[in-house]
C-alpha positions in Angstrom: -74.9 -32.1 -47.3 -76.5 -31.7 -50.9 -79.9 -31.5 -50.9 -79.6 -34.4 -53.5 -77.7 -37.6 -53.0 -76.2 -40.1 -55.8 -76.3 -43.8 -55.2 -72.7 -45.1 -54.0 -71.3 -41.8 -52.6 -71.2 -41.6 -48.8 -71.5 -37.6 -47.9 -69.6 -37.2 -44.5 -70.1 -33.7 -42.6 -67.3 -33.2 -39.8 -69.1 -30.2 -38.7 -72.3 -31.7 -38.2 -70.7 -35.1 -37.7 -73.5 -37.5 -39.7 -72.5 -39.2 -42.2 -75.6 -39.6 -45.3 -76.0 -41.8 -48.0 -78.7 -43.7 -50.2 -79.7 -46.6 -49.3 -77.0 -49.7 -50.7 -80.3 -51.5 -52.2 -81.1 -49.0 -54.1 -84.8 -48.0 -53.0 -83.9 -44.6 -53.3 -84.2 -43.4 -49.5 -81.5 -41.4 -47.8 -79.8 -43.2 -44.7 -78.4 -41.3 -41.8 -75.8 -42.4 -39.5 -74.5 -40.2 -36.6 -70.7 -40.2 -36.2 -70.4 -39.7 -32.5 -68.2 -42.4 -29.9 -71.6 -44.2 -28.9 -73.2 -44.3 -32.9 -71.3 -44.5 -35.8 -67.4 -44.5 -36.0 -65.9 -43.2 -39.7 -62.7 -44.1 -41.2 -61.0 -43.7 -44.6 -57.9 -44.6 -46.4 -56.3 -45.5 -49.1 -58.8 -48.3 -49.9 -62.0 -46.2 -49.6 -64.1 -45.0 -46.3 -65.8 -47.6 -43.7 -68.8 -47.2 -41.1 -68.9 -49.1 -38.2 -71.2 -50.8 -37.1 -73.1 -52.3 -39.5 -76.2 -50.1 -40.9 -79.8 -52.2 -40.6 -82.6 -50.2 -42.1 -85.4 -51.7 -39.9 -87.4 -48.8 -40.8 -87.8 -49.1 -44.0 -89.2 -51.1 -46.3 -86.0 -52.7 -48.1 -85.0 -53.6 -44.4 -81.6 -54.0 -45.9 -78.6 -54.8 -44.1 -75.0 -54.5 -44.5 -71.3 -52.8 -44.0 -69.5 -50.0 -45.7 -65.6 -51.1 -45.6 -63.3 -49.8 -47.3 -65.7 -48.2 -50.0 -67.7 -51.5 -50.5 -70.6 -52.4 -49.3 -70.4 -56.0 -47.5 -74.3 -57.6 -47.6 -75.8 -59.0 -44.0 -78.9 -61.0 -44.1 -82.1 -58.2 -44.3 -82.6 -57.1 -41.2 -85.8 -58.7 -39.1 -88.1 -56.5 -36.7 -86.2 -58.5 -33.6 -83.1 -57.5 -34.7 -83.7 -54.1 -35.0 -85.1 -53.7 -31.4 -82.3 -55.7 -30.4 -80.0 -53.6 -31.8 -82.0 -50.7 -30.5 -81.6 -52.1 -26.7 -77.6 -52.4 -27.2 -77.5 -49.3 -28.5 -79.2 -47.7 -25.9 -77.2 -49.5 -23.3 -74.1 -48.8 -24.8 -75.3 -45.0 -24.9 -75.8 -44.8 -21.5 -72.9 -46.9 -20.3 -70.6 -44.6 -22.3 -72.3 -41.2 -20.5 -71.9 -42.9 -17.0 -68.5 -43.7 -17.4 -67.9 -40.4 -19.1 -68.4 -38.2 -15.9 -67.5 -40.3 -13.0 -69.6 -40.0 -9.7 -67.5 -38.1 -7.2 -67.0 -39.0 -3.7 -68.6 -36.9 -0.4 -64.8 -36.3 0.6 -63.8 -35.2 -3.0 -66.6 -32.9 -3.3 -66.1 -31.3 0.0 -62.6 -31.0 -1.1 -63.2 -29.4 -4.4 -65.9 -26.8 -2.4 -63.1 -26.1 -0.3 -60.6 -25.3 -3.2 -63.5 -23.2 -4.9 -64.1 -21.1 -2.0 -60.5 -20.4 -1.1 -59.5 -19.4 -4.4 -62.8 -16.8 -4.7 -61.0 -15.5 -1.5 -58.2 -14.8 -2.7 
């Protein structure tokens, strides 16, 4: 990422997977958006690049609102306080449903099985 960002390009890192841009209102602040299965999801084509979901900037001042799609920026109503820790509870809930799910519990049986398998092939 440069150290210094121009207004209307979107700076996507695949290493680092954030994606950084100034904020669409213009205040001048930089705006970070993860790029990971429970943050931000990034696509591009032929039309231009698109975030999803939308970006609220609760934090700041501006407390602009809106969508990148398709390299245009697609303006929400600003952003209230309630929304933003709304937005923070689904986010954390869709964080941790997506980690749950991610690893499945394993049964007693299946565990006992899998000890099993462990041991006899260090036996070997």
């Amino acid at each position: 990422m440069p150290d210094k960002f121009e207004q209307g390009i979107l700076y996507v890192s695949a290493e680092f997977q954030t994606a950084g841009h100034l904020c669409a209102c213009g205040c001048g602040n930089k705006v970070w958006t993860p790029i990971k299965p429970t943050e931000w999801s990034f696509t591009i084509d032929t039309k231009g690049p698109s975030l999803k979901p939308s970006i609220g900037n609760g934090q700041l001042n501006c407390k602009s609102h809106y969508i990148i799609r398709n390299g245009k920026i697609l303006w929400l109503n600003p952003i209230t306080d309630e929304d933003t820790e709304f937005d923070l509870t689904i986010a954390n809930i869709r964080r941790e449903y997506y980690y749950k799910n991610l690893y499945p519990k394993q049964g007693l049986l299946k565990k006992i099985m899998n000890w099993i398998k462990a041991f006899l092939k260090r036996s070997s």
